[in-house]
N, C-alpha and C positions, 0 to 999 in steps of 0.2 A: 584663107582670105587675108587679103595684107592690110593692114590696121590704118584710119585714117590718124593723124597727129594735128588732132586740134582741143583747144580743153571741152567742147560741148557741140553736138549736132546740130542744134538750133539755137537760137541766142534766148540765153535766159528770162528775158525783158518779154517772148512771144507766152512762155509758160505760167509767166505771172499776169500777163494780160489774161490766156486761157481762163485761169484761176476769177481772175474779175470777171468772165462772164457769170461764172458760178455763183458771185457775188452779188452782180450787179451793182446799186447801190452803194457797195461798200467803201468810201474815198482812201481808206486806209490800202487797200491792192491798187488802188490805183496813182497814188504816192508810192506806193512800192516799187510799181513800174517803173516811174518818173525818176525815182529818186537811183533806181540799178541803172538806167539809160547814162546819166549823167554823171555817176560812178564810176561806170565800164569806160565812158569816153574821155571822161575828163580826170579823174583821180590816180588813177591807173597809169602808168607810162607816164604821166607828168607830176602829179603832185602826191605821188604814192607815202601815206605816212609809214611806210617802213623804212625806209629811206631815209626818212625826217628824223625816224625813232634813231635809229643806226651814226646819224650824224651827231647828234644832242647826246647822245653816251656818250660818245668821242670825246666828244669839245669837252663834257660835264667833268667825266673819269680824269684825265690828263694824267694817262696812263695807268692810276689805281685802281679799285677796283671797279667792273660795270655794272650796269642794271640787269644785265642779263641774268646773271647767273645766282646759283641760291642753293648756300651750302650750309645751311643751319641742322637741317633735320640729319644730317647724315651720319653724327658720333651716336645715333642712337643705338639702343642693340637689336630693334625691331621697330615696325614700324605699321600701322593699319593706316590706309586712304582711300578715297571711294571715286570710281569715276561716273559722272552722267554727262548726258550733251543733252543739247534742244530743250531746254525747259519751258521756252515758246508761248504757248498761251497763256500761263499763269492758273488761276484760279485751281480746282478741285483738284488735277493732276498733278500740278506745281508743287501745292503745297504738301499733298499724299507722299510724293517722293522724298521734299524738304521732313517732312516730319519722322521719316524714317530715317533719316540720314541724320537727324537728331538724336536719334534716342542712345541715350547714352551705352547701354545695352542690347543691342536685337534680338529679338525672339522669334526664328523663323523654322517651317519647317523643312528637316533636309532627307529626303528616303526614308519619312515617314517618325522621324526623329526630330527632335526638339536639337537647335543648335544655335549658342548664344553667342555673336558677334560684336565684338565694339566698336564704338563708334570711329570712325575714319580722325586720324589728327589733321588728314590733310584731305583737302577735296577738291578734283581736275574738275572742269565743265569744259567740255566739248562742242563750245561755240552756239551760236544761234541762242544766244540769253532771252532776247523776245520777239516776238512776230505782232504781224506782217514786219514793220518796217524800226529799226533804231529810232527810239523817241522819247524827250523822258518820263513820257506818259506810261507809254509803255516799258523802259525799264522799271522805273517805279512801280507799276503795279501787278506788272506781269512776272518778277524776278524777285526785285529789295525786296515789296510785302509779304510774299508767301513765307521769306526764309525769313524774316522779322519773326513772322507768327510762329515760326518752329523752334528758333534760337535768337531770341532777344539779343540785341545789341547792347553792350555795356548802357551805363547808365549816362556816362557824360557827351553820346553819341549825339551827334546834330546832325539831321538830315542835309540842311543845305551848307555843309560844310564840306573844305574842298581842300585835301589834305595835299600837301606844298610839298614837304620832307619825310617820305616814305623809310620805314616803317612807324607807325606810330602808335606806339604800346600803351597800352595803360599804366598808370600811376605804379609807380614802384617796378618795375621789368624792364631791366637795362637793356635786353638785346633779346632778338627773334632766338638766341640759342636756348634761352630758358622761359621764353613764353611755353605756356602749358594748354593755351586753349586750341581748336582748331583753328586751321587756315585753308585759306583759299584762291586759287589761281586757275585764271578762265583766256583761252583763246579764241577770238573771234571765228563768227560763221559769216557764211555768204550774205546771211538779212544783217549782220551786225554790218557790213560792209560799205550797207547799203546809202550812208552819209557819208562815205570816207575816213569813216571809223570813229569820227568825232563823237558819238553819241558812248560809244564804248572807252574809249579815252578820257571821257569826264566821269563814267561811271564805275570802272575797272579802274584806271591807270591812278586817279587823283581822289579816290574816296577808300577809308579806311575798311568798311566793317562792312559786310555782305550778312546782314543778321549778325548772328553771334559769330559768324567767320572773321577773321582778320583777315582784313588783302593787303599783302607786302609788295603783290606783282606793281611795277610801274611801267613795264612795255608789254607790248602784244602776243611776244613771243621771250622764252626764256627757256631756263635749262635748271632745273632740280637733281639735286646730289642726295640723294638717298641712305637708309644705309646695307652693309654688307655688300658693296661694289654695286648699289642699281644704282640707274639714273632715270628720268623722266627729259624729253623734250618734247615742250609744246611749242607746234610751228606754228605759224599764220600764213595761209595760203592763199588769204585774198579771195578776190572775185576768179581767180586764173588755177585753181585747183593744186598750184604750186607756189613754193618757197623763193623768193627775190636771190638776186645774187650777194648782196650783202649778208642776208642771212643763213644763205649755204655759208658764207666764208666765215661766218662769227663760228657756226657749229662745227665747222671743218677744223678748225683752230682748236677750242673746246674740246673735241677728237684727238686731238696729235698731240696737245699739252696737258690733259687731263684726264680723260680717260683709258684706263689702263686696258691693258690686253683679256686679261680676264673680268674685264665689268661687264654691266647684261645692262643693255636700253631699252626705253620703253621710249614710243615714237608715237606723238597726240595728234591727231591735226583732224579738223573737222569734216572731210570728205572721205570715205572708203573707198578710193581709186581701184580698188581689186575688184569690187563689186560695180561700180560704176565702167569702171573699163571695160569691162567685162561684157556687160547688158549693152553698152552702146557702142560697142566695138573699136572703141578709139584708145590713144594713149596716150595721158596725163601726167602732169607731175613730176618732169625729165629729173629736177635737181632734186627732188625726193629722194626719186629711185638710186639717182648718182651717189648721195647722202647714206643711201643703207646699203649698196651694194659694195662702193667702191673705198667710202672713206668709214664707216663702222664695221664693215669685213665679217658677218656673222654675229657682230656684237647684238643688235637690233632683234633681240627674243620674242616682244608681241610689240603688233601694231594696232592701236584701238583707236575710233573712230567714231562719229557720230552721223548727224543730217540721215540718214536712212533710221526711220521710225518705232524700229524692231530690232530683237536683238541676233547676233550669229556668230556661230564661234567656227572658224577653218585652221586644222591645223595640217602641218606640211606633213605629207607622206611619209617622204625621206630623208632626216634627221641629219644623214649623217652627210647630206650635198653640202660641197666645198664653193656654193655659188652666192653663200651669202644668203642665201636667203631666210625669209621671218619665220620661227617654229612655229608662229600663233597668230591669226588675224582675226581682230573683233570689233565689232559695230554693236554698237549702245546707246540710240536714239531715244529711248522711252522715257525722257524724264519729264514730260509735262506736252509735247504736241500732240495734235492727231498719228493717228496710227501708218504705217506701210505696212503693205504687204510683205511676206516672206515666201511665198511659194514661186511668185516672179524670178528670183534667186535660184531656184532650188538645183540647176544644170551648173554652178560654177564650181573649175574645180583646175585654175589653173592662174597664176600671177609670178610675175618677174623669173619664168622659166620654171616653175618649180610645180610641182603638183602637190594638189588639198582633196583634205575631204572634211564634210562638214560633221564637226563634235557634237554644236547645241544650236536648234532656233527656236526661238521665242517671238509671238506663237507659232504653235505648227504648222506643217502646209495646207492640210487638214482645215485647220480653223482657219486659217486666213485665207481659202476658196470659200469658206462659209460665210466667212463676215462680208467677200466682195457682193453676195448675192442683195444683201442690202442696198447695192446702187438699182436695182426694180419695185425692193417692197418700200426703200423710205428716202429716194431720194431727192420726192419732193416736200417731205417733213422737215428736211433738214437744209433744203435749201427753194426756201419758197418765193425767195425774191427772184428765181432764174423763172418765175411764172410771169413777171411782168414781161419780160424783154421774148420769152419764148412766146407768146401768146399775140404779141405785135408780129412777128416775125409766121405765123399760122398765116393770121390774117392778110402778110403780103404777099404769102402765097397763092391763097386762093381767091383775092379780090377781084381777079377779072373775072372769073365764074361765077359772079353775081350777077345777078337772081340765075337759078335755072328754070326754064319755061316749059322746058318740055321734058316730067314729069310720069306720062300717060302709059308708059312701057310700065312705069313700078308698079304703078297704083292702082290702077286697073288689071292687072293680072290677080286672077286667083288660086294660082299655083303660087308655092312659097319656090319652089325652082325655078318659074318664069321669073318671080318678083328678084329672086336672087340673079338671075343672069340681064336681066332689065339693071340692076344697080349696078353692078359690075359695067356694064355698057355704058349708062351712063357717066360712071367714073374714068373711064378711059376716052372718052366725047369732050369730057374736061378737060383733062390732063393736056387730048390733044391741041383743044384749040386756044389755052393757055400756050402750049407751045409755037403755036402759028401763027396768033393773033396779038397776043399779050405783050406789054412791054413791060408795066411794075412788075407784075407776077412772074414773068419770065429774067428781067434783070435780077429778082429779089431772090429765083431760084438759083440762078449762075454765080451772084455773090456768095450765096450760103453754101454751093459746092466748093468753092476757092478756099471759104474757112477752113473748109470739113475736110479738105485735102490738108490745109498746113497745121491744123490740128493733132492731123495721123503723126505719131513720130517718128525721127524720119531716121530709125534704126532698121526700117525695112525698105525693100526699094520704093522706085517711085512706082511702079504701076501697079503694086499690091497697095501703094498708101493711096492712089486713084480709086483704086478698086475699092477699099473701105468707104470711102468719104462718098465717092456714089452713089453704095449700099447705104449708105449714113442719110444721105438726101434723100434717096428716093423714100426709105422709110418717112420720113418727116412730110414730104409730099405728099405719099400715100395718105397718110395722116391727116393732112390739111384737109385734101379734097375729098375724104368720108367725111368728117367733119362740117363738111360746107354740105354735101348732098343732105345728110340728118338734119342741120338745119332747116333744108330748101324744105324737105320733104314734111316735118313738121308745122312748117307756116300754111305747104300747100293744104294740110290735109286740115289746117283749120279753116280755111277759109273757103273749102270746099265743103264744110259741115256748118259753115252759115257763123262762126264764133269773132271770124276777124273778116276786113276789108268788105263790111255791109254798108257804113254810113259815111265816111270819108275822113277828112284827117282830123275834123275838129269832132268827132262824136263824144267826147267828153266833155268839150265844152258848151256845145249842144244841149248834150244831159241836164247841165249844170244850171241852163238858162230856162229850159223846162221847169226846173224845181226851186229856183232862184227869187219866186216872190211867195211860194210855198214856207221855204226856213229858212231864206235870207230876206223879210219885208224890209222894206222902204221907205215910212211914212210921212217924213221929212224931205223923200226927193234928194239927199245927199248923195246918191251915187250921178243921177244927171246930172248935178254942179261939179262934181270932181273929173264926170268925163269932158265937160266944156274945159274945167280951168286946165285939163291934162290933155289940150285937144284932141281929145278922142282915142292920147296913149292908153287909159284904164281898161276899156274893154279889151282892145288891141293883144294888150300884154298881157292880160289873164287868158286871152284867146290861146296865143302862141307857147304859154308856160304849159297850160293843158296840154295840147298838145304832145308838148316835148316830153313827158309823164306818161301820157299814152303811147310806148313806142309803140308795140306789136299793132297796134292798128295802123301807124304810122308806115311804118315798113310792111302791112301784107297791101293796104292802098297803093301804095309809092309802088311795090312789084307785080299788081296788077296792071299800073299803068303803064309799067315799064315792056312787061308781055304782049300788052295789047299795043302798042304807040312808038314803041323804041326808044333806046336810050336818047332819041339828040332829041326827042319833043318831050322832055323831061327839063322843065329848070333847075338851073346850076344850084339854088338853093333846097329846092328838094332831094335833088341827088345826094347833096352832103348829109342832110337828115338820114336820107336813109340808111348810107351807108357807115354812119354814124352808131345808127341804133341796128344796124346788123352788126359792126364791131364789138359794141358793147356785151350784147349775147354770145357773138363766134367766141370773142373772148373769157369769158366764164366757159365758156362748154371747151376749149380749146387746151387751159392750162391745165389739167392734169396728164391729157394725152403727151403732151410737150415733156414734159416732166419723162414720162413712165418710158418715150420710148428713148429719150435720151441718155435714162437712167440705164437700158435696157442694151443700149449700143456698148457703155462701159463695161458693164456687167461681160457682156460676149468678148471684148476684146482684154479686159482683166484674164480673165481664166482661161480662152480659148485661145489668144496670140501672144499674153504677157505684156498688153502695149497699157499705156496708158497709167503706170503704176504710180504716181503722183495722184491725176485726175480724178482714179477713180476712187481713193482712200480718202483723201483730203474730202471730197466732197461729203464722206459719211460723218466727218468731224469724229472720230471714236476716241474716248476719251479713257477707255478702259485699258488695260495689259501696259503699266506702265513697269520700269522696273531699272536698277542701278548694278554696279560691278564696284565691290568690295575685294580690296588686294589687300594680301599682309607680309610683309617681307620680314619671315621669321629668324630666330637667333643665328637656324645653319645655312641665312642668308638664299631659301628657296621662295621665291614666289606661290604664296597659294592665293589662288583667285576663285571668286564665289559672284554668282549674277543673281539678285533679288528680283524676284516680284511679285507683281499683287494684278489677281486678274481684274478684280474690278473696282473702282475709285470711287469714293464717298459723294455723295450729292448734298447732304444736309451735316452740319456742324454744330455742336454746340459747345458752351465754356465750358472747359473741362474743371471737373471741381477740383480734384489731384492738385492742376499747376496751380487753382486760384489760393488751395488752401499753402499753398508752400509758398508761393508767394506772400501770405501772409507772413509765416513762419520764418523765415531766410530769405532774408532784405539785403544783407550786407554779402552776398555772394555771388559771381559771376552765371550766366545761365546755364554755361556747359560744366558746372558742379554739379546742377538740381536733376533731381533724378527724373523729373516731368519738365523738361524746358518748353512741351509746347502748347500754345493756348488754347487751341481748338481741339474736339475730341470727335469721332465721329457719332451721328446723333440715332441712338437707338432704334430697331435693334441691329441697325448695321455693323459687322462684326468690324472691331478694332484693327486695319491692316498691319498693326505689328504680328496680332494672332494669324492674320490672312497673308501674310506672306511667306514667301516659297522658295530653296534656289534651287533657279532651273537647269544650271549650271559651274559645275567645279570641276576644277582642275590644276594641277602645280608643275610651275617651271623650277626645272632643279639650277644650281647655282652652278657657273661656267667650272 
């Protein structure tokens, strides 16, 4: 099949609306929208800040050295740094991964064995620093806080300080070659994107200290000099899933003047085009792939990546092809979002001509068919605001089949097989003449088909994405109009056992006027003088308030009249009661069904087609299987690489007494000396994730 060449099948701006229906409510996906629409259209091709960045070195350097590049770490003789991406939501995740990426020791188990890793000097993030949208709400509380809590910032650290002349060390440390603490450098994701980057260039480019990390980075993308021949570059791909042409040409340059024939690359950038291309059939990223095929020639050993949720490691087949291609390709999402699937994946096994197979996923395919089963048992626990907008949307389905009048097939039969073929009948009597008569209910079906088609993604053709949304509808349909029959059927069978529509629509206030000189006496007559000075609104309006408090009587009288008399001898003001006070019940009886069976469409197209591999994880929000990729570029200059994780994240914290007591103790010391730099502990008896973590994954690249 020949590949379409565009960066995305659907425009990204439909899958974040998708996502706000999930939401509803939520203003922040819906600024997210707003905010990619007018990114995509306006920032991009005209005021692209890499371009901006690319220009401002220029002018800045005047010819000496750039911003790009960063060659401190590389006289080392070794070297440990840790990659994550997507740190995203912040809170328990966020900071579960920050606090291991703190410790200044790790204590994890590796094949059943105890194995003690140190802390990274240096830490990639692989874009997407917070979600939904760049803000500095959300950097602030979603990103800075959690690593604050794990690794304290120096002590002369000011939040709203906006550092001018990068790098900026602490007192006494003349130069990033002998700073000793860690550091940190972050390329943007698609949501950092999402303001034109402005939010990540006040918060990356012009502030010093990420927690106890120091950030030297001052542009979006750069180039790290390692030691024993690696290098690191982190691209920025923007909203367009590829590298600008100024930026191919800084790296290209980079390439020919400085690295050598036997160095080994490592190549950052926040999309997995392998895995992405792959699933959507398209092809991405042209000056990427130009970038590793054609101008690092083999040099390009692993390519890691983030934005997909989970983690996977592919390595190439055949070692010894002369085509350039990457020995190693990995996705490392886990550091603080909700989860992706990985079983969606599990058929990839082919990128830039080369063939893979797959080393490690985290979690397994296994587990991650099991956790999708979650979109039937709790996907309305987790997302209970899609009950308001689902439960409007029931009810303008089956509004013109209100009231049903004829009833006398169910009810009267006493065979439970007549009663069953009598509702069935009646449900298709419905359906029909919604279909031939109806305009809301008919309009409100035909709109929610159109969703439910451009829903489907549209990596399958169109008459299988027809053919879902269909099946999508009719279920929902189905749905409605049982729903609407159980109700008919319950008001019928009270008011046929004498309980509703005996006394008309004020029998409550009726009642009320019966017993009203019994325990409401009078003996002053003040209620006569307040209905004079009220002209006659007092009674009026305790009439009509009763009433409206009495629905079911309200509504089985209104549908007796409506049976016997017909809709048009019915007044305009009582038809709205009624159909008011039938809304109100369709809708409590309506929102779980809405829920279970749209949870239930996910579920079947997760596991059984592979569609919908955003929609339906995102909506479980899993907060669990988070985990990071610890590299150490040892003396004989080989890459050994190790992937942590922790299957399940703490929910409750408390002060750890460790850090409080050393922080008594050693005042005058930096945080990444103290041997507990971080403040929160998990709160008993939940097991400490340094003890609860695992790698799931090792492996080593030998040196060119």
């Amino acid at each position: 099949m020949q590949k379409r060449n565009h960066p995305h099948p659907i425009p990204q701006c439909f899958w974040i609306w998708c996502l706000g229906i999930l939401g509803l409510t939520s203003a922040d996906l819906f600024k997210t929208a707003f905010d990619l629409l007018v990114s995509v259209t306006l920032f991009l091709g005209r005021f692209d800040m890499r371009t901006m960045q690319a220009a401002m070195a220029k002018a800045q350097a005047c010819g000496k050295k750039d911003d790009f590049l960063y060659n401190h770490l590389s006289q080392r003789e070794e070297l440990w740094f840790d990659f994550m991406a997507d740190t995203g939501d912040g809170g328990n995740p966020t900071y579960t991964v920050a606090r291991l990426l703190a410790k200044p020791l790790l204590n994890v188990d590796m094949d059943g064995k105890r194995k003690f890793l140190p802390r990274g000097d240096l830490l990639l993030i692989g874009g997407d620093l917070a979600y939904p949208n760049p803000s500095p709400y959300s950097y602030e509380n979603r990103l800075f806080r959690p690593f604050e809590y794990a690794l304290q910032p120096p002590d002369f650290y000011n939040p709203a300080h906006i550092a001018v002349k990068k790098p900026e060390l602490p007192k006494g440390v003349k130069s990033l070659d002998t700073y000793e603490g860690p550091q940190c450098f972050a390329i943007p994701g698609n949501h950092d994107w999402l303001d034109g980057l402005e939010i990540f260039v006040r918060y990356i480019c012009h502030k010093s200290w990420l927690g106890g990390w120091l950030l030297p980075q001052k542009k979006s993308y750069f180039a790290l000099q390692l030691p024993q021949g690696w290098w690191v570059f982190g691209l920025d791909q923007a909203l367009h899933a590829d590298i600008d042409i100024l930026q191919f040409r800084y790296f290209s340059e980079l390439v020919r003047k400085q690295v050598k024939k036997k160095d080994s690359v490592i190549i950052m950038t926040h999309e997995p085009s392998w895995l992405l291309d792959w699933y959507w059939d398209i092809s991405t990223g042209p000056n990427v792939s130009n970038l590793i095929q054609d101008v690092l020639k083999g040099r390009c050993r692993i390519r890691v990546a983030g934005d997909l949720h989970h983690y996977f490691h592919h390595s190439v087949v055949n070692k010894s092809s002369k085509n350039g291609s990457i020995e190693h390709l990995l996705v490392n999402g886990c550091a603080g979002a909700f989860l992706h699937p990985t079983h969606v994946f599990a058929k990839f096994n082919q990128f830039l001509g080369s063939s893979y197979e797959k080393k490690a996923v985290y979690p397994s395919f296994e587990d991650s068919q099991r956790i999708a089963l979650g979109n039937i048992l709790k996907f309305r626990k987790k997302n209970w605001r899609f009950d308001v907008i689902g439960g409007i949307v029931y009810f303008v389905l089956a509004f013109s089949s209100f009231p049903q009048c004829d009833l006398e097939n169910i009810l009267q039969d006493t065979n439970s097989t007549g009663r069953f073929q009598g509702f069935f009948h009646a449900l298709w009597m419905a359906i029909s003449n919604m279909m031939e008569y109806s305009y809301i209910s008919l309009g409100g079906t035909l709109v929610l088909l159109v969703i439910a088609y451009f829903f489907v993604p549209s990596k399958i053709s169109r008459k299988r994405r027809l053919f879902l949304g269909l099946v999508h509808v009719i279920a929902h349909l189905a749905a409605a109009m049982i729903l609407m029959l159980l109700l008919e059927i319950g008001v019928e069978i009270c008011i046929r056992h004498g309980l509703l529509g005996t006394a008309g629509y004020h029998t409550l206030y009726e009642w009320y006027r019966s017993v009203e000189n019994e325990h409401f006496p009078d003996p002053t007559g003040l209620k006569a003088r307040i209905q004079f000075w009220s002209l006659g609104l007092y009674p009026a309006c305790i009439k009509y308030l009763m009433s409206a408090f009495d629905v079911p009587e309200v509504i089985a009288v209104t549908r007796i009249n409506i049976c016997k008399n017909g809709m048009t001898a019915l007044p305009r003001a009582y038809a709205l009661v009624y159909y008011v006070g039938v809304f109100f019940y369709y809708w409590v009886l309506s929102t779980p069904v809405v829920s279970l069976v749209f949870g239930c469409y996910l579920y079947i197209c997760i596991n059984w087609f592979n569609l919908h591999f955003d929609e339906a994880f995102s909506s479980l929000r899993i907060s669990n299987y988070k985990s990071f990729t610890r590299f150490h570029v040892n003396k004989a200059g080989n890459l050994e690489v190790y992937t942590i994780a922790v299957d399940k994240v703490p929910r409750e914290w408390v002060l750890d007494p460790q850090w409080e007591e050393e922080q008594l103790s050693k005042t005058n010391i930096p945080s990444y000396e103290r041997e507990y730099p971080s403040t929160w502990a998990p709160q008993w008896p939940f097991p400490d994730p340094n003890y609860n973590a695992r790698v799931v994954d090792h492996f080593v690249i030998d040196r060119l």
